[in-house]
C-alpha positions in Angstrom: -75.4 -32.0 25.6 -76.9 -34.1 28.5 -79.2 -32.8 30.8 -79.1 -33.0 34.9 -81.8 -35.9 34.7 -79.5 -37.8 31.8 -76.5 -37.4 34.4 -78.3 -38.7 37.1 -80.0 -41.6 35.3 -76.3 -43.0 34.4 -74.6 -41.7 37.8 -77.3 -44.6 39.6 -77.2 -47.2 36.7 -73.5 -47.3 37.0 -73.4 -47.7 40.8 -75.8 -50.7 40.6 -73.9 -52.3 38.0 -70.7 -51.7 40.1 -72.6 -52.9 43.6 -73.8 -55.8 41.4 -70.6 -57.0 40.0 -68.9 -56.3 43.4 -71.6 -58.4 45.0 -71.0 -61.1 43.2 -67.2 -60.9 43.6 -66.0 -60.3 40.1 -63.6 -57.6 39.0 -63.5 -55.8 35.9 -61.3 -57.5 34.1 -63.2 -60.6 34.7 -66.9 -58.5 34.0 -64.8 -57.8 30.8 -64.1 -61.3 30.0 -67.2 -62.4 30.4 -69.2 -59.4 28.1 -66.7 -58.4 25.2 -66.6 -55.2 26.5 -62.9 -53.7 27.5 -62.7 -52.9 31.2 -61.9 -49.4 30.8 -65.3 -49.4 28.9 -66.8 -51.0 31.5 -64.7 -48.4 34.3 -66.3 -45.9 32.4 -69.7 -46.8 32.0 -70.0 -47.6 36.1 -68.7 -43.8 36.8 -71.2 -42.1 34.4 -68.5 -41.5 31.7 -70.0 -43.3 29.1 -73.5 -43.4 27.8 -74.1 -47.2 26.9 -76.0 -48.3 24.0 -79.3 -50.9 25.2 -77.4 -53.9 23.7 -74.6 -53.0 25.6 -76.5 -53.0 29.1 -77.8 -56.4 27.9 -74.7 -57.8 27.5 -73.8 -56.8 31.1 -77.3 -57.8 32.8 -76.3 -61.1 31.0 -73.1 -61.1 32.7 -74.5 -60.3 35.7 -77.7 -63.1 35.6 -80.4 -60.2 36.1 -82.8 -58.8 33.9 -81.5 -55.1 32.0 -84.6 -53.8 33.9 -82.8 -54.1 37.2 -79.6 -51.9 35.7 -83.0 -49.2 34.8 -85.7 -49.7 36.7 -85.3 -47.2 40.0 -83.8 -44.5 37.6 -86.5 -44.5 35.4 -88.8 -43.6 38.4 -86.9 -41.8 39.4 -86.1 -39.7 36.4 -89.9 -39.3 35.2 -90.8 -38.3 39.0 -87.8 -35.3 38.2 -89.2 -34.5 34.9 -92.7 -33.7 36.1 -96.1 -34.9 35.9 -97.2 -36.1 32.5 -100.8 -35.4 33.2 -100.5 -32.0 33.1 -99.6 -32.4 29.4 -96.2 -31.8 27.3 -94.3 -28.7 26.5 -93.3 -29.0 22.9 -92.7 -25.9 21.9 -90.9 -25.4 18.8 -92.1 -28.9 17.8 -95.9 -27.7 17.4 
């Protein structure tokens, strides 16, 4: 099941691969051309449908001539300031 955090981590990296790819004036179906990947993959991966794999999101930073970390970056801030402050230490709880 995917948490609120997972959710919102591929809710913004699939608006910045849309405003990217709108940017730079392609359409899906040429974005799909251009990575391998179908443009109803693509469709779903920009509205948080699909969960890509890392070689994946290469394949569309490639497309796109930025770095994968630009597809990440914000959301991982963002998603460890919404997961807490690691320096208080870890919950593990079952996993002791």
């Amino acid at each position: 099941m995917i948490t609120d955090n997972e959710r919102q981590l591929l809710h913004h990296m699939g608006q910045r691969i849309r405003e990217v790819r709108n940017s730079q004036g392609l359409t899906l179906d040429q974005l799909a051309r251009l990575t391998g990947i179908s443009a109803p993959a693509l469709s779903l991966i920009e509205t948080a449908k699909r969960d890509p794999r890392l070689t994946t999101l290469a394949r569309i930073a490639d497309a796109l001539r930025l770095p994968v970390s630009r597809l990440i970056e914000a959301e991982a801030a963002a998603s460890t300031t919404l997961s807490g402050d690691a320096s208080q230490g870890y919950d593990l709880g079952d996993y002791q």
